[in-house]
VEXKOL-491027 format. One line per 4 residues: number of its first residue (from 1); for each residue z, y negated, x negated of C-alpha. Coordinates in steps of 0.05 Angstrom, whole numbers. Example, Ala and Ser with C-alpha at 12.3 -4.5 7.8 and 13.67 -1.06 7.14 Angstrom:
BEGIN
1) 156 90 -246  143 21 -273
END
This chain:
BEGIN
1) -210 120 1234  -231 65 1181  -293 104 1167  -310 107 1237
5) -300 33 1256  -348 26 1188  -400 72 1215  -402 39 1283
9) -409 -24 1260  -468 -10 1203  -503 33 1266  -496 -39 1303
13) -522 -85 1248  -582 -35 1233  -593 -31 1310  -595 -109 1310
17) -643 -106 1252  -691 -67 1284  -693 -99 1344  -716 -158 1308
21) -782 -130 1293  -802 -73 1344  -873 -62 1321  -905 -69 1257
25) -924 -144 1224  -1002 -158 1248  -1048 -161 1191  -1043 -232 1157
29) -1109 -211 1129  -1139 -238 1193  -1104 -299 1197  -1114 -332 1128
33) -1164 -398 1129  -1238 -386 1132  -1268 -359 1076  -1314 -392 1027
37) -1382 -361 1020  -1392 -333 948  -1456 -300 907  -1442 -296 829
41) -1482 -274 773  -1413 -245 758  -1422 -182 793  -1465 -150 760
45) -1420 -128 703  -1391 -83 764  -1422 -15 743  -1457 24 796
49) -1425 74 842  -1423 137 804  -1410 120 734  -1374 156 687
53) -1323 99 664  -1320 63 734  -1257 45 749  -1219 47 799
57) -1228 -22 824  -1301 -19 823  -1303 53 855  -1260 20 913
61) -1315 -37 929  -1279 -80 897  -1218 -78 948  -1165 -38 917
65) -1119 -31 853  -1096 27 827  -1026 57 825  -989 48 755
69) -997 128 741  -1077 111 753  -1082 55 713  -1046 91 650
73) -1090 149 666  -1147 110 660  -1134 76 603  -1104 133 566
77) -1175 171 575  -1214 105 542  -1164 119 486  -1192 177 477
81) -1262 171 478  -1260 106 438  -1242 104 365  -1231 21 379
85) -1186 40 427  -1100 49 419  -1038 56 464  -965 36 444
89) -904 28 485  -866 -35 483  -808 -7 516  -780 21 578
93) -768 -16 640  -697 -11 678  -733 46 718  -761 79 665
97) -832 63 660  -861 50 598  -899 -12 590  -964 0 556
101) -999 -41 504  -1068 -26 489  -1103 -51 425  -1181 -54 417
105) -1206 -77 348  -1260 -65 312  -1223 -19 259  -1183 26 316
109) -1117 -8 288  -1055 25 314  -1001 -19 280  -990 -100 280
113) -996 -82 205  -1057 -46 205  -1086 -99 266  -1068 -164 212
117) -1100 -131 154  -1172 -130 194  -1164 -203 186  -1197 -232 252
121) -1155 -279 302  -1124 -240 360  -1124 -247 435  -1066 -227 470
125) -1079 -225 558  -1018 -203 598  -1021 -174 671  -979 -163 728
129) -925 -205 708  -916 -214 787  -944 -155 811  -976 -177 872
133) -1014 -224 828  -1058 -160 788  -1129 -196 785  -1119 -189 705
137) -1105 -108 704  -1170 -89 735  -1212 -145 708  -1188 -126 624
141) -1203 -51 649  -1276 -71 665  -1274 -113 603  -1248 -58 556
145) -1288 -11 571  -1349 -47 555  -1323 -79 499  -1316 -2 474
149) -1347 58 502  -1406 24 546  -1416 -28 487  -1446 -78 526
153) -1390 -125 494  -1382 -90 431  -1404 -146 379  -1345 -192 406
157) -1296 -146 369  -1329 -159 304  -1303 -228 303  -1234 -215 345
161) -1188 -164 368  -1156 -161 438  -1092 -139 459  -1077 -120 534
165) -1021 -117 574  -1037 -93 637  -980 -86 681  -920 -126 651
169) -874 -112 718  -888 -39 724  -825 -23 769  -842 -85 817
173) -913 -50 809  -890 10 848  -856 -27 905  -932 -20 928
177) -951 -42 994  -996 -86 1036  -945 -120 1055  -930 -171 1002
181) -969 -225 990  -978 -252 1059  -1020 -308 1034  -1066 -267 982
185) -1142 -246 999  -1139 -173 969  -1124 -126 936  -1110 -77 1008
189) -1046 -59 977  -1008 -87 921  -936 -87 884  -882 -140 882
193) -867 -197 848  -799 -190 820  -771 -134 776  -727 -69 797
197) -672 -121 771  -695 -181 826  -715 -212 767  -777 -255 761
201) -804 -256 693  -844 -320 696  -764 -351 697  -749 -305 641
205) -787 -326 575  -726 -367 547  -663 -326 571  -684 -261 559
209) -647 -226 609  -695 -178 630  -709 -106 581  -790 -126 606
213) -778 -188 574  -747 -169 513  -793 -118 497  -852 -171 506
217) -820 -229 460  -807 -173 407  -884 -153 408  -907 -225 415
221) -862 -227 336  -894 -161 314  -968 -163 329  -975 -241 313
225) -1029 -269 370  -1066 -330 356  -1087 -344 430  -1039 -314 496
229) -1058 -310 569  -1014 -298 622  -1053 -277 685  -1030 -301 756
233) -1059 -316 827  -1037 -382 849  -999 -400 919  -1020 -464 958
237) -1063 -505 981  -1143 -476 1001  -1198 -508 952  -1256 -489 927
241) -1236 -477 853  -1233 -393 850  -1205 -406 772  -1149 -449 747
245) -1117 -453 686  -1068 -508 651  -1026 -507 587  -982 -561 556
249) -1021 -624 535  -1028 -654 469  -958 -701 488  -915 -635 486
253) -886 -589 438  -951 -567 404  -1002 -626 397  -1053 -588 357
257) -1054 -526 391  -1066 -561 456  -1119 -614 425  -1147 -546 402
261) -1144 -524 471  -1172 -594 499  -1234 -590 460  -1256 -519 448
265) -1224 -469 494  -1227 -511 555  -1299 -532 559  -1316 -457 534
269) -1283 -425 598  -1313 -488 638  -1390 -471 614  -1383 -398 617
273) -1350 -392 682  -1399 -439 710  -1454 -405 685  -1432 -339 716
277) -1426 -366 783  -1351 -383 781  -1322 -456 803  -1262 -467 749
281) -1217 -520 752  -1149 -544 737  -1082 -514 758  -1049 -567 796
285) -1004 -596 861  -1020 -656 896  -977 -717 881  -954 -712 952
289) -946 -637 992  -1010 -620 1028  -1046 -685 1020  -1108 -680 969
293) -1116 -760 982  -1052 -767 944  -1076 -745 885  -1077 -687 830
297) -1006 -682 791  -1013 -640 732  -935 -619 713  -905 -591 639
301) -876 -534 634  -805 -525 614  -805 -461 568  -771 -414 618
305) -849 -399 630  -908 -374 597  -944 -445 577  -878 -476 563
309) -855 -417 517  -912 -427 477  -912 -487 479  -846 -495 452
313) -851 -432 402  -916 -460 374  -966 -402 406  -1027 -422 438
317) -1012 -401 513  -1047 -409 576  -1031 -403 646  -1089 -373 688
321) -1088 -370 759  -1143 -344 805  -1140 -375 873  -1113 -321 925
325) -1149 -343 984  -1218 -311 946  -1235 -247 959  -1206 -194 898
329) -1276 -184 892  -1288 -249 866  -1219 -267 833  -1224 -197 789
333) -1294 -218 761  -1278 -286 750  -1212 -254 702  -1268 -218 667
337) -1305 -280 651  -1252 -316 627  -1226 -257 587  -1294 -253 559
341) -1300 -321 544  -1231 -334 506  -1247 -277 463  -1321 -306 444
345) -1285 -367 429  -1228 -348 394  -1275 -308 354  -1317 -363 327
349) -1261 -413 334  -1198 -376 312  -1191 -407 244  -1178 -470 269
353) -1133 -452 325  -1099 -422 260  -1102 -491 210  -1070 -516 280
357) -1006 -475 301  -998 -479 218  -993 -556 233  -948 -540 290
361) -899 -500 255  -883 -556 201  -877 -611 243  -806 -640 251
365) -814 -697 308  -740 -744 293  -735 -737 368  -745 -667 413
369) -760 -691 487  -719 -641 539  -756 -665 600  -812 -695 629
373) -846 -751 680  -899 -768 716  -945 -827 674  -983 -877 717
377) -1044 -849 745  -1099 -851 710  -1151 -910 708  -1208 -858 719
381) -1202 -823 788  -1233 -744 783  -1276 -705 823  -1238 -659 864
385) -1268 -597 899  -1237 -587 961  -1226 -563 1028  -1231 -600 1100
389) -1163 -601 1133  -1134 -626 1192  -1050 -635 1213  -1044 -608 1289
393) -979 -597 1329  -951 -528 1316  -932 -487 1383  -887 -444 1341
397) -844 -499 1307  -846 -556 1348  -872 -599 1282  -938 -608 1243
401) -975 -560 1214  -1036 -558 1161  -1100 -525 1187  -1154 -516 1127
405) -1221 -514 1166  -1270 -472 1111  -1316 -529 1091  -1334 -554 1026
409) -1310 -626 1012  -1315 -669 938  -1253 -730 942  -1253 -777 894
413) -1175 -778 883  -1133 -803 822  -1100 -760 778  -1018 -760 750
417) -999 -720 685  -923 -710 671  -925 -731 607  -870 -787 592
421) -816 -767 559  -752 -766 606  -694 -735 567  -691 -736 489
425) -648 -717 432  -651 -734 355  -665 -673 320  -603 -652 285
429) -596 -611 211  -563 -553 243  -521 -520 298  -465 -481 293
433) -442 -425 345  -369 -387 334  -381 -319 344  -348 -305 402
437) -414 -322 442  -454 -254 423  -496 -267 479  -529 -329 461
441) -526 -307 391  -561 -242 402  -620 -281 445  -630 -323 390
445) -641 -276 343  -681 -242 388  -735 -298 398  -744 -296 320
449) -698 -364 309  -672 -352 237  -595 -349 233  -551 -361 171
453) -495 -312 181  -430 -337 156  -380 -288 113  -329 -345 100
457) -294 -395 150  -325 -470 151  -285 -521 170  -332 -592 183
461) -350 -653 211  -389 -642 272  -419 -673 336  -404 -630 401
465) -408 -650 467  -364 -661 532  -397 -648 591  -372 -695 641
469) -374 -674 717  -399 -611 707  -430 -577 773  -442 -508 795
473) -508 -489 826  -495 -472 898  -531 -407 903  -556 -358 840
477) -614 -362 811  -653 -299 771  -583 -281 761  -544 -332 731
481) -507 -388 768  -532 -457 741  -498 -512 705  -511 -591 706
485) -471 -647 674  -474 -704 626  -468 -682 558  -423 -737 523
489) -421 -728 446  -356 -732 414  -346 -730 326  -296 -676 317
493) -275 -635 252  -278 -565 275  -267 -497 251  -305 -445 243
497) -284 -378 231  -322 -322 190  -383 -288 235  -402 -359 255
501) -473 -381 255  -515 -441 230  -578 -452 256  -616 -493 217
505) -682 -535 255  -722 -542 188  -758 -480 208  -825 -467 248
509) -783 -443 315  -735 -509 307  -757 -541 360  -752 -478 403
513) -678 -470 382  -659 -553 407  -693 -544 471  -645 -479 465
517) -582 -509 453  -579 -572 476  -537 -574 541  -579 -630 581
521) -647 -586 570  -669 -552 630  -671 -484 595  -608 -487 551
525) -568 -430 546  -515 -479 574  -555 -490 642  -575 -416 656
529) -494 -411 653  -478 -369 587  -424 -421 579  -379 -414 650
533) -317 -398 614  -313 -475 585  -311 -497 649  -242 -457 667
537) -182 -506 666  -126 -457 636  -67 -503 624  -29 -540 681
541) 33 -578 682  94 -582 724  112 -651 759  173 -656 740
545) 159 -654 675  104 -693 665  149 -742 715  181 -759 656
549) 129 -746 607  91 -812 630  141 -853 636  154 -849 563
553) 77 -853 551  68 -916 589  128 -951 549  104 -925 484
557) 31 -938 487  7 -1014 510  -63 -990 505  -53 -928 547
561) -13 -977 592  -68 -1023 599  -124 -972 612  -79 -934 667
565) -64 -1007 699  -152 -1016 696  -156 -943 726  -116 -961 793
569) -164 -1013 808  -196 -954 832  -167 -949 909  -180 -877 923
573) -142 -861 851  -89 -911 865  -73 -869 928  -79 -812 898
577) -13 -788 861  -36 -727 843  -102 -745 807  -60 -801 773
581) -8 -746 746  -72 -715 722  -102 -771 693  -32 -783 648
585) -35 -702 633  -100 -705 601  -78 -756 551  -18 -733 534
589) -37 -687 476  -9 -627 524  -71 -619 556  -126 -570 533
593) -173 -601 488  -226 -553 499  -232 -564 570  -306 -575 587
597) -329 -575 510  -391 -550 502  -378 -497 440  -439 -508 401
601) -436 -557 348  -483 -601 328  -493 -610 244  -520 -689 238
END
């Protein structure tokens, strides 16, 4: 009878569903903005129909991407013609897949070993970390190729090597449909942008909760690259920019990097984009939603994603983002460009991208900022290539909508960078984490942070923190339920036992491991909620006990007596009898100490 009542009522919810949507969604296709007219000097590296290493992108018209079985086919058959050419698997995804890393160097390495000894600096471009987003899988198989078996880009792997991931979210690949970028110009059908976990990597650099993820970070330690590029197609506003890119600025966690970025890669991409027909600019909002007049804001990333993550691990990394309201067409060839053009650069350029991450690595700033804000704007306004737009009444919502009208406009409009410091912390000697957190351990470890194991117990003098009004997230996010509070240090002398581990920050990821494990940074270990347990109150007390209890305390204690008199000041607490049992409880040395303490210690 249960099972019937069950049946009935999921043939009535899936009835409901479907009445929701009788027919199938109209093509958004048709109903994005106008479209910018567009002739490049880029197409012609599109080979012509009928060639033997066309791929599948080109043989479409430029319209489609292949399925992950094609693309791996594909690529597996340039491995084979081309003696430059390698394929290694980072890994398996949670549905199997294997994600495939391709290598092309001038000596056909196979190994980070044998790609290191050939000396040059190394390019590392990722695709398809959302899968809808795939501009950079087809445009680094046009760019392979000729780099190898067509030559017409052969002499740019005499000075560099380039590694290629081309699909890092293979399962989210194969959710392929057209049906998922609603706001995206091409491809005709595409994959999704989380994983077969609901997991978006580009939230996933610093936990590590995804096996995609881990199996990137772990070749990002093996094969060593000196420049990496994470490939995306941005959401937003229409403009006439078909190329973006941003990274974190010379105020961040890598100055020199990023100064090396300011003044060499930047203008490279700017010229050679340019020259090939392209309009690149930077990867920004506006200071207010929808309103170009309000300015550009230019934001840092925290290192949950690509730019931040290298940022904060001392690797050159740049966002890219083609704009998804160009044709595919266009957004694939300008990838190809810009892949093109890092590699030329990083070729004549590495060694002092190299002098500069060295620099990186032994700095020790005193303080570590956790978070950032807006500066003023700045005293020279910028050339900003936009699109006309108007606000009209919308008949569907009853409010205002924005309708982008297809023409061309240049505002002169100010410009905001989040670069003030918000949040900071003094660098400490060391942390300490007992080893009942595995977890966080294990991640650490994992991101290449150097651990000193400990075989004997330690007890010390430590700083550790109370986190005072700590607050749940009210829905889950990428899988873990967040955590806020103010972090209030406290001196203790704590124990800890044998398996512990001290983390010292006078190493070249120590800045990576404070933005790691201090609570108040927006990608602690502590925020993503690795720490819930702390917050679980495990010890009560009867009333009639502590009745008693605080009676004596009051007598005994004048201070105690005063503070509790300077607490009921407080009206709500006055009235309160219960929170002022509580209040008494907590300082009666009956209460758990550990309540809300933040388990990992900091070494001053």
């Amino acid at each position: 009878m249960i099972v019937f009542r069950w049946s009935l009522l999921a043939g009535l919810v899936l009835a409901g569903a479907a009445t929701a949507q009788t027919t199938e969604p109209p093509d958004a296709a048709k109903l994005l903005p106008p479209e910018l007219p567009w002739q490049g000097k880029s197409a012609a590296l599109m080979v012509k129909a009928g060639d033997p290493w066309e791929t599948p992108f080109e043989a479409s018209g430029g319209i489609r991407t292949p399925r992950y079985d094609e693309t791996v086919a594909w690529l597996k058959k340039l491995a084979d013609a081309s003696p430059q050419v390698s394929m290694v698997s980072l890994g398996k995804s949670p549905e199997g897949r294997d994600l495939w890393l391709v290598i092309a160097s001038a000596g056909g390495a196979q190994t980070p070993d044998a790609l290191q000894a050939e000396g040059k600096p190394i390019l590392f471009a990722q695709g398809g970390i959302h899968s809808g987003e795939i501009d950079g899988k087809d445009a680094g198989m046009m760019f392979l190729r000729d780099l190898t078996v067509r030559g017409t880009k052969k002499e740019l792997l005499t000075r560099a090597s380039f590694l290629f991931l081309p699909i890092f979210n293979v399962d989210g690949h194969e959710r392929f449909s057209r049906f998922g970028r609603i706001n995206q110009r091409g491809p005709v059908e595409s994959g999704w942008r989380t994983t077969a976990q609901n997991l978006n990597l580009n939230r996933d650099y610093t936990k590590l909760d995804a096996p995609e993820m881990r199996c990137l970070i772990d070749a990002l330690k093996a094969w060593a690259p000196d420049l990496y590029l994470d490939i995306h197609v941005t959401d937003g506003q229409d403009q006439q920019y078909d190329i973006t890119w941003s990274y974190n600025g010379p105020y961040a966690w890598s100055p020199n990097e990023a100064a090396w970025m300011d003044a060499v890669l930047s203008p490279a991409l700017t010229r050679d984009l340019r020259g090939m027909g392209h309009i690149p600019g930077p990867y920004a909002g506006f200071v207010k939603n929808n309103d170009p007049e309000s300015g550009i804001h230019i934001g840092t990333s925290s290192p949950r994603f690509s730019d931040g993550y290298g940022s904060a691990r001392h690797l050159a990394a740049v966002l890219v983002e083609t704009h998804s309201l160009k044709p595919y067409r266009q957004r694939v060839l300008g990838t190809y460009v810009l892949l093109e053009s890092a590699l030329r650069t990083l070729g004549a350029h590495g060694k002092e991208l190299r002098e500069a991450r060295v620099a990186d690595q032994k700095l020790r700033p005193e303080q570590i900022t956790l978070t950032w804000k807006d500066g003023p704007a700045e005293s020279e306004p910028m050339d900003y290539l936009g699109v006309r737009f108007r606000r009209v009444p919308s008949e569907v919502t009853g409010g205002m909508r924005t309708e982008w009208l297809g023409q061309p406009v240049t505002l002169r409009i100010p410009r905001v960078i989040e670069s003030v410091p918000d949040k900071t912390v003094s660098r400490p000697r060391a942390y300490w984490i007992p080893p009942v957190w595995p977890e966080v351990i294990d991640r650490l470890e994992r991101h290449g942070i150097m651990l000193e194991r400990q075989k004997e117990g330690h007890e010390m003098a430590v700083t550790m923190y109370r986190i005072k009004n700590p607050k749940l997230a009210k829905t889950a996010f990428e899988g873990h339920v967040g955590v806020s509070g103010e972090a209030i240090p406290e001196k203790r002398k704590e124990w800890f036992p044998p398996g512990s581990v001290r983390i010292s920050t006078d190493q070249p990821l120590g800045d990576l491991a404070v933005l790691l494990l201090e609570p108040e940074s927006v990608d602690s270990f502590y925020q993503w909620g690795f720490f819930l347990s702390t917050l679980q109150n495990t010890e009560y007390v009867e009333d009639y006990v502590m009745e008693p209890l605080a009676a004596e305390m009051l007598q005994q204690n004048t201070d105690l007596a005063a503070a509790y008199k300077q607490a009921l000041v407080d009206t709500a607490f006055a009235h309160d009898p219960k929170a002022r049992l509580e209040w008494l409880y907590r300082r009666s040395g009956y209460a758990d100490d550990r309540w809300n303490l933040y388990p990992v210690a900091r070494e001053e």
